[in-house]
N, C-alpha and C positions, 0 to 999 in steps of 0.2 A: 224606449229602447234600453236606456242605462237601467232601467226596474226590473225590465226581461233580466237582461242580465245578472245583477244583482239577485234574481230570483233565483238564478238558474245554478247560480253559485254558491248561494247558499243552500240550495237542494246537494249537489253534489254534495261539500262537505257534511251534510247531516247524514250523509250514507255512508261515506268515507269514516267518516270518525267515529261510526259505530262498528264495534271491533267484530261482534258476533254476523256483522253482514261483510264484514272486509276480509276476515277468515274464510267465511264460506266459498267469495269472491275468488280469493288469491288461490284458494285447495284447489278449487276447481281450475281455474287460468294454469295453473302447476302442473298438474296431472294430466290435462289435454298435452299441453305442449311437450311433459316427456315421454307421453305416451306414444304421440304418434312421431316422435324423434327425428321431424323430417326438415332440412334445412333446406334454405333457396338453392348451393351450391350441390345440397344431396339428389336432388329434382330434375332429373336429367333422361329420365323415361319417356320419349314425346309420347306413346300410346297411353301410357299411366294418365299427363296430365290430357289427354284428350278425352278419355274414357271418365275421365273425372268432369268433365268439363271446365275447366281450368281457365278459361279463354283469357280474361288479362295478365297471368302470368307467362303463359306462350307467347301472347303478342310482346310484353317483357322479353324476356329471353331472346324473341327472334330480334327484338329491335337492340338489343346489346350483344348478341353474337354472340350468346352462350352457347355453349357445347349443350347439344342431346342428343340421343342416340335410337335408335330407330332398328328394333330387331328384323331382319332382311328374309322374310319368307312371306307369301302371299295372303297368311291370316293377317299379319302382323301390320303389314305396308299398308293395308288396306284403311285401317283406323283414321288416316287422315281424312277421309272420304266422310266420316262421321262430323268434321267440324261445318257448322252451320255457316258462318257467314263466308259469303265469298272471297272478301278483301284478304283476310287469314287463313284462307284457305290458299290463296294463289304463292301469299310469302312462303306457308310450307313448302308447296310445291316447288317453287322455286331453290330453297333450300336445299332441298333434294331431289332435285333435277334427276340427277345422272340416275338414279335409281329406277326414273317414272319416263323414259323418252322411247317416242314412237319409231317405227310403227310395230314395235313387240318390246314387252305383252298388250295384250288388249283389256285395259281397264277403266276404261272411263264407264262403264255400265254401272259400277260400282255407284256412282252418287245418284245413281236412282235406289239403289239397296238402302240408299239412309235417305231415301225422297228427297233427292235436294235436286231439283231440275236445274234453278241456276246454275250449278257448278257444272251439269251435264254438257249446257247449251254453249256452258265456257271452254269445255274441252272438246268438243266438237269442234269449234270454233279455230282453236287451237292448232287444228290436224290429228288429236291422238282417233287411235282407233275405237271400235265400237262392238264388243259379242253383243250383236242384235238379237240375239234368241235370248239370252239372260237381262238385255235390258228391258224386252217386252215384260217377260219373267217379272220382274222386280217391278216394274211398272202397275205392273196384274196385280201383285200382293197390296199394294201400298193405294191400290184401284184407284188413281191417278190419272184421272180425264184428261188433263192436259199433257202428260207426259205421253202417254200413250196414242193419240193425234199427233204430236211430234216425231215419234217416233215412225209411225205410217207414213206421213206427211216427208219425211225426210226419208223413207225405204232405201231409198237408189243411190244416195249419200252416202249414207251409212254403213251399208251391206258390204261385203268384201265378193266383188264382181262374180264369182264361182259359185255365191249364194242365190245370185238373180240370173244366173242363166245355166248351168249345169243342174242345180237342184234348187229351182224356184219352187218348184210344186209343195217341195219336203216344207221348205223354208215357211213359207205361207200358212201350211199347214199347222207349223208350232206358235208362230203367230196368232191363228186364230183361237186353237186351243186356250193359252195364254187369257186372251182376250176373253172367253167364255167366261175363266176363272173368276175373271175381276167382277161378273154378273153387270158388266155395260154394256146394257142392251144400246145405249146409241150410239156409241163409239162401234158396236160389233155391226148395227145395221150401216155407217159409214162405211165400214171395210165391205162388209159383204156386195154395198151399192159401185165401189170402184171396178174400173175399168181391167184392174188389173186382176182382179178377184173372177169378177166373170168372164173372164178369155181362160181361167184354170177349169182341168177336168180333174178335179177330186178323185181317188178310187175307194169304193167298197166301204175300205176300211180306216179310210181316214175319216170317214161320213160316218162310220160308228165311232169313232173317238169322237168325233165332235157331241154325238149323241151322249154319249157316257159323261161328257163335262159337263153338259146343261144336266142332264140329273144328277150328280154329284154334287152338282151347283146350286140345284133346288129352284132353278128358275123358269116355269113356265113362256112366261113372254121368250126368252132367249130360243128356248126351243123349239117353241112356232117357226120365230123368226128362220130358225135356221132350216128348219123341212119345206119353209116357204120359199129360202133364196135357192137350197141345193136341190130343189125339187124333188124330193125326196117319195119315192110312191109305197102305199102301204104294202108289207108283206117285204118289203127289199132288207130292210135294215134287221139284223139278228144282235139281238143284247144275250148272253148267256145268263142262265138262272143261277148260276155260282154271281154274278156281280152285281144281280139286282138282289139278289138277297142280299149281300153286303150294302148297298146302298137305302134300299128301299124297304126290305120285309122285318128289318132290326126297328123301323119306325114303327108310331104308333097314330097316324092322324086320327083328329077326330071332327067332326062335320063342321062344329064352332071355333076353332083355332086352330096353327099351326103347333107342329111339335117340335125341338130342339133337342138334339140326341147328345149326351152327355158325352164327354174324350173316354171316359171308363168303357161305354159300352160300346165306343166305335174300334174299341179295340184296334187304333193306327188308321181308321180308312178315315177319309175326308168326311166333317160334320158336313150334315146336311139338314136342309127344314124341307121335309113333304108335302102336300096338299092331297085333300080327295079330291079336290080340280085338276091335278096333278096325276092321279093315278088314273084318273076317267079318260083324262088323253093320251096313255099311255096308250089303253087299251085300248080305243077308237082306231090308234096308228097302227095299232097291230106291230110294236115296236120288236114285240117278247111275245112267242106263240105261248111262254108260259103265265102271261103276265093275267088273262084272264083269273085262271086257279087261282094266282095270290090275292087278285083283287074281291075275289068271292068269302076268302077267306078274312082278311081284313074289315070288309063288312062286315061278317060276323063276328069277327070281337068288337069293332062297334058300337054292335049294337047295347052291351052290356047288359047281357041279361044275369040280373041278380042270383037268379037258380040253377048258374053255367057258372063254376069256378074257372077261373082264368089258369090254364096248367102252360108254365114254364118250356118252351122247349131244348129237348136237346142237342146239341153239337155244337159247332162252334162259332156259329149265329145269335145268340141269346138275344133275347124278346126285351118286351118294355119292364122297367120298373119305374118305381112309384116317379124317381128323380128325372124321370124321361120326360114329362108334361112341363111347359113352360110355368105355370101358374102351379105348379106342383106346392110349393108353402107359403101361398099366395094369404092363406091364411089356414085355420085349423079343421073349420068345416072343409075346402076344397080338399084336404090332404085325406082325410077321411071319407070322403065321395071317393074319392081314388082309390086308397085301402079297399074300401067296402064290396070295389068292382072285382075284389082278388087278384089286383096288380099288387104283385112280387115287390116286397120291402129288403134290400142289397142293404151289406154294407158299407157300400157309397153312398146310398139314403142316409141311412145315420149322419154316417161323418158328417156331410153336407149340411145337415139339418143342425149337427151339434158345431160348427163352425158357424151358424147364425146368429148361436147363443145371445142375446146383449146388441144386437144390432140390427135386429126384425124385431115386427112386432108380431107375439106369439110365437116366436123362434122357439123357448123354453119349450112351451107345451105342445108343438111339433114334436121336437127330440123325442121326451117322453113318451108320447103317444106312440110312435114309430120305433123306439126303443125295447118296449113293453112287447109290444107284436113284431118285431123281430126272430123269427125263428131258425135264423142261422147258427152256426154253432158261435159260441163266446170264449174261443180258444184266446191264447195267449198273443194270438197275432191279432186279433179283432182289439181285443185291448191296449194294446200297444198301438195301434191305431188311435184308439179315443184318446190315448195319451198326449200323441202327438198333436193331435187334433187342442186339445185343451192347453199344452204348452205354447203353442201358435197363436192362438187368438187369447191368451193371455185368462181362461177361464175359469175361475175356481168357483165357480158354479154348476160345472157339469164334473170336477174331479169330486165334488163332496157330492153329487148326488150320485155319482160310481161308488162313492162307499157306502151312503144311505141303500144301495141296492146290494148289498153284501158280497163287493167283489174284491177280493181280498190286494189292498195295494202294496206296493213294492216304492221304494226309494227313488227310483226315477219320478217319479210322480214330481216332485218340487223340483226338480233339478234346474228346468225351464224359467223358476220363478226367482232362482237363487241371482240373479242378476240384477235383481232388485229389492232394493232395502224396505218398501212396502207391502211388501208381500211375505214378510217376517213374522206378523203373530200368526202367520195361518199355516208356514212351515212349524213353527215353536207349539205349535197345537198338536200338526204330524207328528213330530220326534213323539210329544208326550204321548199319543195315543198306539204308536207301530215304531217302538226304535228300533232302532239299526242290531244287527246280529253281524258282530264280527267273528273271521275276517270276512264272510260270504258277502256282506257289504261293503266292505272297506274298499272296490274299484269306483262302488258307484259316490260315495260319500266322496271322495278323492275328486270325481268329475264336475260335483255340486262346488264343491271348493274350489274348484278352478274356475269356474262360470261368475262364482263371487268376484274372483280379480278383475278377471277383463269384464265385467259391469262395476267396477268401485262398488262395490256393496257393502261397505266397514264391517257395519252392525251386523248381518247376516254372517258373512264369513266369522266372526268371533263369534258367536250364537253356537253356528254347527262343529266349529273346530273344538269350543270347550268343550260341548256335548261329546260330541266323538270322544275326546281323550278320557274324559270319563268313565265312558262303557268301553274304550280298548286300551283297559290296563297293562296288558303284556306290550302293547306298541308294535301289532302286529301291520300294522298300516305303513305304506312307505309314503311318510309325507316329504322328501327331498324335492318331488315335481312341485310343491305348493314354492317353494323360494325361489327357483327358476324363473317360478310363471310369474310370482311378486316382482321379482328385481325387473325381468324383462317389460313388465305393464308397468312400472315406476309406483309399483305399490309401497310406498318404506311403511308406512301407521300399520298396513298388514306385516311387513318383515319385522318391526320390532314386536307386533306383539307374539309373532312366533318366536323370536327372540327372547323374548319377554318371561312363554313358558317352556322355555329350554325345547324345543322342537328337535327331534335328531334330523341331520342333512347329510348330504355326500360331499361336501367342502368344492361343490363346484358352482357356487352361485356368484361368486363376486365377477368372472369373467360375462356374467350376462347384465352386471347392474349399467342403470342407463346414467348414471352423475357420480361423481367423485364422490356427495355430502351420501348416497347412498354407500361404498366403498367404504368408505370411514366409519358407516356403522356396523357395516357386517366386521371391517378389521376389527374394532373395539370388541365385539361377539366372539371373536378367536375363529372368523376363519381364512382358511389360507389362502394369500394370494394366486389367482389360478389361473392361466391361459390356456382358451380351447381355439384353434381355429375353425373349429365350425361354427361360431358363434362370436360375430364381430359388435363390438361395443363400442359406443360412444370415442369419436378420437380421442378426446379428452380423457377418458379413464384407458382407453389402451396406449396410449404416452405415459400412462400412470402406471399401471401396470411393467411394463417394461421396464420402466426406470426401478421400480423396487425387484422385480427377479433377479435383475440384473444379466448376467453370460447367459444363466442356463437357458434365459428366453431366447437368445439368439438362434439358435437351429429353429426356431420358430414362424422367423422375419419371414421368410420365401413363402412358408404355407400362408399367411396372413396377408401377403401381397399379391397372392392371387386370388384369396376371396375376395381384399377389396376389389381386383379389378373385374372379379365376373359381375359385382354387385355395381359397380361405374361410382364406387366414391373414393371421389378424388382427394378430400380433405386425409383419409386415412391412408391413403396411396402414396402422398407427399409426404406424409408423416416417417411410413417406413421406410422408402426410400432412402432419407436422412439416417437411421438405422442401418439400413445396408449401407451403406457407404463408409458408415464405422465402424461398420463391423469386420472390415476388410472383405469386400465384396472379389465373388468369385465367377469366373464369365460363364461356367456351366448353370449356375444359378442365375445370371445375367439371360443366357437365352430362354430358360424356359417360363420366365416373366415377361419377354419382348414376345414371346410365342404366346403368351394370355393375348396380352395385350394385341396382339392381331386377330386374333379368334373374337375378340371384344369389338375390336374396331376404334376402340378409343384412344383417338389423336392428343387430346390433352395429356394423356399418361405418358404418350409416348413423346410428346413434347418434355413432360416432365423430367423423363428417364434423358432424352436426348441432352434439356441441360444440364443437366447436373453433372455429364461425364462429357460435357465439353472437347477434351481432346481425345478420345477415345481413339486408337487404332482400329482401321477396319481389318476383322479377323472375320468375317464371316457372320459376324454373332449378330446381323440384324439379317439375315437369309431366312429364318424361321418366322419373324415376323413378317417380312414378305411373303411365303407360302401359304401363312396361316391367313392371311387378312384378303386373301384371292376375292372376297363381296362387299370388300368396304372402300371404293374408291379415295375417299377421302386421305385416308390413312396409305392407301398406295401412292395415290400423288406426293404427300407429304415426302415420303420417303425419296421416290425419285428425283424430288426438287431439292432437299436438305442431304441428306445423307450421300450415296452413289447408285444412281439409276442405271448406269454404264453397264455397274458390276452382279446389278443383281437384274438387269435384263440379258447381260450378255452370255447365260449359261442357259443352252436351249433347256438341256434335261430338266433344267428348275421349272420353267415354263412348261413344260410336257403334264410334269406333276402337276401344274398349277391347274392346266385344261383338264386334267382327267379327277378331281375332286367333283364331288355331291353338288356342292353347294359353288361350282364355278356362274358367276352370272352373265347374264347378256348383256350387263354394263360394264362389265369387266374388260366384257371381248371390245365390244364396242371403244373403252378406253385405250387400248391396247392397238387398236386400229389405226386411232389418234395421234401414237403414238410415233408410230409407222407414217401415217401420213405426211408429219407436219416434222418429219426426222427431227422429233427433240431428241432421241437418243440412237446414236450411230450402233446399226446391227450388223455384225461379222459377216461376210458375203455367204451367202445362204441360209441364213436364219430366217429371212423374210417368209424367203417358197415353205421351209419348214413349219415357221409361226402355222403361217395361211392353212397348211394342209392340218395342222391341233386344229384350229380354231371351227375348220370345215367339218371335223370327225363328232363335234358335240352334239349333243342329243337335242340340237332346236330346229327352227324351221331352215329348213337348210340353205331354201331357194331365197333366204331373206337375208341371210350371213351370207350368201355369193354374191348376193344382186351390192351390197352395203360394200365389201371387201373388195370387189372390178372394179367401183366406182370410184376406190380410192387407188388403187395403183393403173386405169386405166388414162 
């Protein structure tokens, strides 16, 4: 064990002590960390670190009672529903309770949208409520055997009573649909086998919808099934020929495989795979008096007869191309069996083929092939296509053989590649053979520059920038964005070397640097200390800042204390703060910061602001902040508990206003009930009846706010 060791340590320092790998090391550990600028107290986003997956930092956080913040609209709330494990899922919830209580809204469907049945089975459980049509829905995508047996299994549970007996029939109906989707056939012969399923009389046309999902579907078996259980007799059912040629006439089957219809050519309708076992029953059912024609005709491209050109047709159905066939660039011979048949070569073929480039085998001489016999036009948009196509999958094997075909390149071409410092002799090859023609280049050369930064690309970035200054001897270029985008990516080896050759700028770069050691070299460069607030910097250099302006920064403090607080850092909030308070703070700048801060929701700030002015007289000046924060309970409690609840519940008018905002919540009301119930705070005799009749006027379920509202003054 003492060898290991002694091994292990002397490996270390042989790494260590070599300077050329300790440089590389630290550049790199340096530039991450001021790049993405984000400290444990800056981290305050729960959807940010959710969406990140972030999970031992959350469970951090929530097990030390940090503040985070939770934007309050129904895309937003939802995010929680994405965390995978249950344990951390329940502390969320709990966390934010007031925001997620039953029985409105109804969102527990939602942890089937991220397939998480546990959590489902857990709010079930719980009592929250259930949109049973969205969680079939979400069930059907995620085609979830087991969730969707629970889901039938528990119908009567579930369902909100008006569902299973005023409109059972509808309900059932989206259910099965639903169920079609998912193409499970046993879970769909379960439902169809229930007691509850065959006491329904289906009509007409819900019997064609179900028809339309199993072809849409592409699943034979399902659609047996289904003519079998709804006894379905030939000639009854009408499919119209506008939606089976959407489904069906865009395909191409052919006797030995199924086909796969590309997103390009389904033009928005649902992919689908066909069968000629599939068309055969169509027409045996007699589904479509039109369906015989199509299927005669079908045949006959089929059959492929070599001395029958395949013709395109018109409208707004388009037929097969080459990319239509599963095995389509299965290899070079099959794509040319295809070709050969006078199936139509799109420029989706291409792209397709030249995004294989390097990762198929015979991908290259696909392209080519299919390039070559491409007879579409090669306007400026088909290029710019292959462009994009080649920046993406990283290929300069299909850009250089776009110029081996004489098509004349433009600048963009590298742009893609300037983010990486190995892909430098093959830009430094571009310049020499097509430079740049200023200014008509000078936007795009500007954007390759900018791509340098946010990739660290040292040696590229100085490559195209001496070039550039070069051939644009007048300096018609505004290169002022290149030290913005430097300081803000904590580029300094880029800022000095523009430094270096005198670069002209607009003297507004120092308010975007991310460290004082960068500050210090732009001051030494001569340029002027600047404050913008739409661009909030490092606390550390905006305390730096301030203190060299000195006064004239001051009318500045208010705009800067409300960007940090829409941004929620608190580090830079406390900072100015301090600031305001010596600057001789003034109470109309006082509420229109308390009034952020309620729009934000953010209780630490206002915790902040509460101590710092300790003896504050009440003048009103925290009424705004209660108006504004009408969806953030937390921050209304605060208020009511610390400050005077009396005073700022006892003015109906203020409350009127509060009910009639956008964004008033049902946790708000609900709090507010609470509030009334449990008389923490004494209302002037008749404000109650008033409250009650706001609170009835909002735009929710109404019969759910009366039934909640009796129950507390009954």
């Amino acid at each position: 064990m003492k060898e290991m060791s002694s091994s292990s340590s002397s490996s270390f320092f042989t790494i260590f002590n070599n300077k050329f790998i300790k440089d590389i090391v630290f550049r790199h550990l340096k530039k991450k960390g001021e790049t993405v600028g984000l400290k444990y107290y800056d981290i305050c986003n729960l959807e940010w670190i959710i969406c990140n997956s972030y999970w031992a930092l959350l469970k951090d956080k929530l097990n030390h009672k940090e503040y985070q913040y939770l934007l309050l609209d129904g895309n937003h709330l939802e995010c929680i529903f994405q965390i995978p494990d249950q344990e951390l899922f329940v502390q969320v919830l709990e966390r934010y309770q007031v925001y997620f209580r039953s029985p409105f809204p109804q969102f527990s469907q939602l942890a089937l949208k991220y397939n998480n049945l546990g959590i489902f089975e857990y709010l079930v459980q719980k009592g929250y409520t259930v949109c049973i049509k969205r969680a079939f829905k979400y069930a059907s995508q995620h085609r979830n055997q087991q969730a969707l047996l629970y889901l039938w299994d528990n119908l009567a549970n579930l369902s909100l009573k008006p569902l299973l007996s005023d409109h059972k029939v509808e309900t059932i109906a989206f259910i099965v649909n639903y169920v079609i989707q998912s193409c499970n056939i046993e879970v769909l012969a379960y439902i169809m086998e229930s007691k509850l399923v065959k006491d329904l009389k289906f009509t007409v046309m819900q019997k064609e919808g179900f028809v339309k999902e199993a072809c849409s579907a592409g699943s034979l078996p399902i659609l047996c099934l289904l003519v079998e259980h709804l006894k379905i007799k030939q000639g009854t059912i009408k499919v119209e020929k506008d939606w089976f040629n959407k489904y069906i006439y865009q395909e191409f089957p052919t006797s030995s495989s199924q086909v796969t219809i590309s997103p390009d050519i389904c033009k928005g309708y649902t992919k689908t795979i066909v069968s000629l076992e599939f068309l055969t029953y169509l027409r045996v059912n007699q589904f479509d008096t039109e369906t015989s024609g199509l299927k005669e005709e079908m045949e006959k491209l089929r059959l492929f007869n070599p001395n029958i050109k395949y013709v395109m047709p018109q409208g707004d159905y388009l037929s097969i191309v080459v990319s239509s066939y599963v095995d389509w660039n299965s290899s070079l011979e099959r794509t040319r069996e295809i070709v050969d048949q006078g199936v139509f070569i799109s420029s989706q073929c291409v792209y397709e083929a030249a995004s294989k480039i390097g990762t198929a085998p015979q991908a290259y001489e696909i392209f080519t092939y299919l390039f070559e016999r491409f007879t579409g036009q090669r306007d400026a948009h088909f290029i710019d296509g292959m462009v994009v196509v080649a920046g993406r999958t990283k290929s300069l094997l299909l850009l250089d053989y776009m110029i081996d075909m004489d098509i004349q390149p433009n600048h963009l071409w590298w742009s893609d590649f300037a983010k990486h410092d190995r892909y430098l002799s093959w830009i430094a090859r571009f310049f020499d053979r097509y430079p740049p023609d200023f200014p008509k280049d000078g936007s795009i050369i500007i954007s390759g520059l900018l791509a340098c930064i946010k990739g660290s690309s040292l040696e590229t970035f100085k490559f195209i920038l001496s070039r550039t200054l070069e051939l644009d001897v007048n300096k018609k270029v505004d290169y002022s964005r290149l030290y913005e985008s430097a300081a803000a990516y904590s580029q300094i080896e880029m800022l000095e070397y523009m430094i270096a050759l005198e670069l002209p700028h607009n003297d507004k770069v120092i308010c975007r640097a991310t460290s004082l050691e960068m500050v210090h070299i732009l001051e030494k460069a001569s340029h002027k200390l600047y404050l913008d607030p739409h661009h909030l910097p490092h606390s550390n250099v905006l305390g730096y800042l301030f203190e060299m302006v000195g006064k004239e920064a001051t009318p500045l403090i208010s705009a800067f204390m409300v960007v940090s607080i829409n941004n929620h850092k608190l580090e830079h909030f406390k900072l100015l703060l301090d600031l305001y308070a010596q600057s001789g703070y003034d109470w109309y700048t006082g509420e229109n910061i308390l009034s952020t801060i309620g729009k934000v929701g953010n209780v630490e700030m206002f915790k902040s602001f509460f101590y710092r002015f300790p003896t504050i007289d009440y003048k009103g000046i925290f009424d705004n902040c209660f108006e504004t924060s009408s969806q953030h309970i937390p921050l209304i409690e605060y208020l009511v508990q610390y400050v005077d609840g009396q005073k700022l519940f006892s003015n109906l008018d203020r409350i009127k206003r509060l009910t009639e905002l956008d964004h008033f919540r049902y946790s708000t009301q609900e709090y507010m009930r609470k509030l009334i119930k449990q008389k923490e705070i004494f209302f002037p005799k008749g404000i109650e009846k008033d409250l009650i009749k706001c609170l009835d006027s909002l735009d929710q379920p109404k019969q759910i706010i009366k039934d909640i509202i009796n129950s507390y003054f009954n």
